[in-house]
N, C-alpha and C positions, 0 to 999 in steps of 0.2 A: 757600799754607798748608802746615806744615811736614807729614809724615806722622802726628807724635806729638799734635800739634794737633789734627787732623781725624780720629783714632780719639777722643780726650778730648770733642770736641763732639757726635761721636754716643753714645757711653756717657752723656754728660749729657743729651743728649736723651731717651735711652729711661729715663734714671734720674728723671726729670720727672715721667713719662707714671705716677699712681697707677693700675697695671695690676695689681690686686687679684685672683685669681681668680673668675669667668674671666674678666674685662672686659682684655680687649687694651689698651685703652686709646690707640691707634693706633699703638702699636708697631711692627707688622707692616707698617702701611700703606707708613711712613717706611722700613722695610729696601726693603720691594719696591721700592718709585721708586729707592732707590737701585741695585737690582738690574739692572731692566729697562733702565735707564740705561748699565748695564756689559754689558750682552748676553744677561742669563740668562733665560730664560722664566721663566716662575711660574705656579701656580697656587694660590687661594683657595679654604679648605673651610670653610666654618660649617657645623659641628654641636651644634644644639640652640644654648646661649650661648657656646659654644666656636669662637673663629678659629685656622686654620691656615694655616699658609705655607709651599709648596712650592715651593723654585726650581732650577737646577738650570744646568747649560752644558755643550756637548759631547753625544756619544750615545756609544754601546755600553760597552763594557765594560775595566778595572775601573770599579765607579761608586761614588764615597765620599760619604756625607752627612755635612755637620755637624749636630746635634740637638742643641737645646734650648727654654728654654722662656721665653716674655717675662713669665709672670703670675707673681706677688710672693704672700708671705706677710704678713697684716697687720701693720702698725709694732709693736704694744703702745701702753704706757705713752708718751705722746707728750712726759709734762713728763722722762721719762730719755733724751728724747733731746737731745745737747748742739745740733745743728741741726736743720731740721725733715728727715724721712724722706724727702719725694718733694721738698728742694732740694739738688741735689746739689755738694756740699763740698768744697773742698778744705782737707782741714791734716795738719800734722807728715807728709809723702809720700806721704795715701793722699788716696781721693775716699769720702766717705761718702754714703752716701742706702741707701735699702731698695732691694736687689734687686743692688747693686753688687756682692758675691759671687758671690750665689746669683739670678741670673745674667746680667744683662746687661751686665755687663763684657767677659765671654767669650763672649756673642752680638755685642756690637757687635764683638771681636777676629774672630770668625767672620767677619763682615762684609766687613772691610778686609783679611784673607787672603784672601778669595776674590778680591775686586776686586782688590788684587796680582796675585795670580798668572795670572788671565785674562789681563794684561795681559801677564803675562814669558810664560809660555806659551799664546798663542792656540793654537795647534794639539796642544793636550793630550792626552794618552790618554785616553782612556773619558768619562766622564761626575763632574763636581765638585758639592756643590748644597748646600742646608742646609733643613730641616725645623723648624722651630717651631711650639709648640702656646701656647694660655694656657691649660691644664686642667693642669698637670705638678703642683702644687700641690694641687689640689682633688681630685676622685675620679676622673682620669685615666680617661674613659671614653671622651668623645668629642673628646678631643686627636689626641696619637702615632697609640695603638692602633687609631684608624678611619683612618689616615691609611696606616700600615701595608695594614692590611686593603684598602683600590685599591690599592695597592702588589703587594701580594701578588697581586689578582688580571689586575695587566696585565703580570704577570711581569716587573716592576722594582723587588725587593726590592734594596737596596744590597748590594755584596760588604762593605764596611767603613762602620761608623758610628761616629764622633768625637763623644762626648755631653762637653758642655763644663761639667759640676756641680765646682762646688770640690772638690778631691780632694787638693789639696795640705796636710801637717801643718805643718810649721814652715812651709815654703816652698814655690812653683809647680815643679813638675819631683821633688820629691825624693818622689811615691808618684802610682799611677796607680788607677785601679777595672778589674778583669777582671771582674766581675761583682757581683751585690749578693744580700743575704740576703730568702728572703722573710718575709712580714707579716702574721700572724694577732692578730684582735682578739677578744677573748671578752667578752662583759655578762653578767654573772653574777647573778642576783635570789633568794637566801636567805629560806623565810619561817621564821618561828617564832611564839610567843603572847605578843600585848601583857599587860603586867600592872604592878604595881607592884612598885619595888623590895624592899619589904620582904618580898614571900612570894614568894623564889625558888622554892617548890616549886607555884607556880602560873604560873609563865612560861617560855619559852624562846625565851632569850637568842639570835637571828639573827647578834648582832655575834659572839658568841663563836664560834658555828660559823661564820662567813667567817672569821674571824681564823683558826682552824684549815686552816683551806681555802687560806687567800693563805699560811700560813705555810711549809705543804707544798710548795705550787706553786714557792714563792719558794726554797725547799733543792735540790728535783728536780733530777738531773744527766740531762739531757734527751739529751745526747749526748758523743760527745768532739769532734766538730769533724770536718774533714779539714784535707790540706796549703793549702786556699785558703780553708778556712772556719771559725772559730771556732766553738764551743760556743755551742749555743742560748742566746739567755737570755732571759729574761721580766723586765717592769717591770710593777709596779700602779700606773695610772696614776688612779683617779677610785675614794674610798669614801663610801659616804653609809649614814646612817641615823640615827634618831632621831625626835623628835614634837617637841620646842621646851621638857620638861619632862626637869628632870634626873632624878624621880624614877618615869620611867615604861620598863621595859622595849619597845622598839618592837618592832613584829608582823616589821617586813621590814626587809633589809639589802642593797644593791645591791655593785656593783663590775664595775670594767673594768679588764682587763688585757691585754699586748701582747706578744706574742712575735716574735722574730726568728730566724729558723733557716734552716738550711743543707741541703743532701739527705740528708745521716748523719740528718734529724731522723726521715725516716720521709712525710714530708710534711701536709698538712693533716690527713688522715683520722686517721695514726698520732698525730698529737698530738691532736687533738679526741679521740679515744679516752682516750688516758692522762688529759686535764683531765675529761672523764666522772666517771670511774672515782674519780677523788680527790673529787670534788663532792660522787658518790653517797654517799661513804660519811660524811660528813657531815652533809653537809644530806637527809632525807628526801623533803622539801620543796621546790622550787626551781625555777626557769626558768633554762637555759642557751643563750645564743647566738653563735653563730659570725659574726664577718665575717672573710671569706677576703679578703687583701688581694694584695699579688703573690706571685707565684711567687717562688723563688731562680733566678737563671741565673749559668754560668759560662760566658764564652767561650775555649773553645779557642786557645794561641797561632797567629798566622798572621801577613801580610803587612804586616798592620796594626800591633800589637801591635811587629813588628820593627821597621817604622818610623818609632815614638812614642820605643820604645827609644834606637834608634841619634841620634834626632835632642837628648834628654835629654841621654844621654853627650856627644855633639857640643859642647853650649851649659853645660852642668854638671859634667861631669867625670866624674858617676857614674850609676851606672843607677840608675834609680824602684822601689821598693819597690813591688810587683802585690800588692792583697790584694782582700775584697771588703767591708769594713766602712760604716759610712754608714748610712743610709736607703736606699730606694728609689730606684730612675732609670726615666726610659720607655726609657732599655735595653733593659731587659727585654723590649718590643716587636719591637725589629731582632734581638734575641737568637734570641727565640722563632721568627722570619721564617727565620732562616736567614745571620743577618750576623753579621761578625767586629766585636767590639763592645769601645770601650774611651774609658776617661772620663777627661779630663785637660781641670784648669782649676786657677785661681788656689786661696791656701791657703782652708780652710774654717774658720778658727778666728773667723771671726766671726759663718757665718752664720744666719738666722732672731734674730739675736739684736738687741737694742737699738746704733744706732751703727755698724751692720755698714758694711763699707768694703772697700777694696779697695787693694795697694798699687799707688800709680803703675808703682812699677818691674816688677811683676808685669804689672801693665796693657797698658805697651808692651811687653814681652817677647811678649805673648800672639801676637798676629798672627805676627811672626815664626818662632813654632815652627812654628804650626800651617802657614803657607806653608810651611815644610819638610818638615812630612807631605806635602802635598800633594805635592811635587817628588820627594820618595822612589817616590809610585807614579803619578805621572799626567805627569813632565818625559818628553816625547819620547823 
């Protein structure tokens, strides 16, 4: 079987497998056998309904993990999609199914890089291996971040972690993740006095003071940015309120809103301050709450980073745009640990979405790069 073959059968394989968060959905199972079969030790962590897989080849030091995550975002709307989500497709040069992006395209490339390169270099430097959680998705509690944590404490945090989240815009190679912004969520619960429309001077209007409220938040210039991180910004994402009668002023008025920020923000405290402060002076009223989601991290350039670079230019011609836009990554874990951290995978303009896909030609390219990371720091 050709090479380009037998990466397409495992990418279809894991593209099969409705690995929902957290349900694996044997994902993991089918890398390890193939793993242990190539010589890597492994190890299996469930925690709580969360599987992890840790495998790894060679010992000491440098030791690079590749990181990602096998568990999927749910399809949506299943009559928008033109095939079904977990059979995975091929038309017009790409392969569709959910998770094809976002991410097991670029885990199953993980795969077939590593098993390559064992192969050309048995006698490696340091240590090569790959880490998968099914929590990366859901509330990333007892994925990565406890998998990290024995890591940290048997004093084998990785020097370099290769998180493999679509990062490419037009194309794979032309932008890379140094880091990602973090993620504060707010639930916001406005009361005022039910009444009836016609005697405004016997009610108060909750929707008008939130609307005041989202209006502020939504103007606030939170910060300027730095050279790697844009300006905070905030989305309202959920408003309700009402009784099912158009002529009755409702007593309460909820909202959720989401901000993403960078270290100029001040961080958690400094911004749950400022959103206070705007609340109070509106609603007298009110329940406010915080969910802290990730931190922001930036990784400093290093060894890593140089040889994502050199190997881009090598196969592209030009170097990858470093920024940190996106969502969240369990980066942020190796980040936090002490590792040089950087995310490069196929383009992202499809994914979570309805149809999401992946191109062929991206596809095979994958393994290819990523073997050439590898050879940058671990060839003899």
């Amino acid at each position: 079987m050709s090479e380009t073959k037998e990466l397409l059968r495992l990418a279809e394989a894991l593209l099969a497998r409705p690995s929902l968060t957290p349900d694996d959905a044997g994902c993991q199972a089918l890398i390890g056998e193939r793993l242990v079969a190539a010589g890597f030790t492994i190890e299996q962590h469930r925690f709580g309904a969360v599987d992890n897989l840790l495998a790894w080849h060679g010992e000491g030091r440098p030791f690079t993990l590749f990181v990602g995550h096998t568990d999927v975002v749910p399809p949506g709307d299943l009559s928008a999609w033109l095939t079904p989500p977990f059979t995975p497709t091929l038309r017009d040069g790409c392969l569709f199914a959910r998770g094809a992006a976002d991410m097991k395209g670029a885990v199953a490339a993980f795969v077939v890089a590593l098993e390559r390169f064992v192969r050309s270099y048995p006698g490696h430097r340091g240590r090569v291996g790959i880490l998968l959680t099914s929590d990366e998705e859901g509330p990333a509690i007892d994925g990565t971040a406890r998998v990290v944590e024995l890591l940290s404490a048997r004093g084998e945090v990785p020097d370099f972690a290769l998180v493999g989240e679509a990062s490419g815009r037009a194309r794979l190679g032309d932008r890379i993740r140094i880091g990602r912004r973090g993620s504060l969520t707010v639930e916001l619960l406005v009361r005022g006095r039910q009444g009836h429309v016609a005697y405004p001077e016997q009610v108060d209007n909750p929707i008008h003071r939130m609307a005041r409220i989202l209006g502020e938040l939504a103007q606030e210039r939170w910060d300027e940015g730095d050279a790697d991180f844009p300006p905070t910004s905030l989305q309202v994402t959920a408003v309700s309120a009402g009784v099912g009668a158009d002529n009755v002023v409702p007593g309460e008025a909820s909202a959720r809103f989401n901000l993403r920020f960078g270290p100029a923000s001040g961080g958690f405290a400094a911004l749950e301050a400022r959103i206070a402060a705007v609340v109070g002076r509106h609603a007298p009223s009110h329940e406010l709450r915080f969910v802290r989601g990730a931190q922001p991290f930036r990784s400093p350039p290093g060894a890593l980073r140089a040889a994502v670079e050199a190997v881009l230019v090598e196969r592209f011609g030009a170097p990858p745009r470093a920024d940190t836009g996106g969502g969240t990554s369990d980066g942020r874990f190796l980040a936090a640990a002490g590792a040089e951290v950087v995310e490069l995978g196929p383009s992202a303009a499809s994914i979570h979405q309805v149809n999401e896909h992946i191109a062929l030609a991206e596809l095979f390219a994958l393994p290819e790069i990523y073997q050439a990371i590898l050879a940058r720091l671990h060839s003899p």
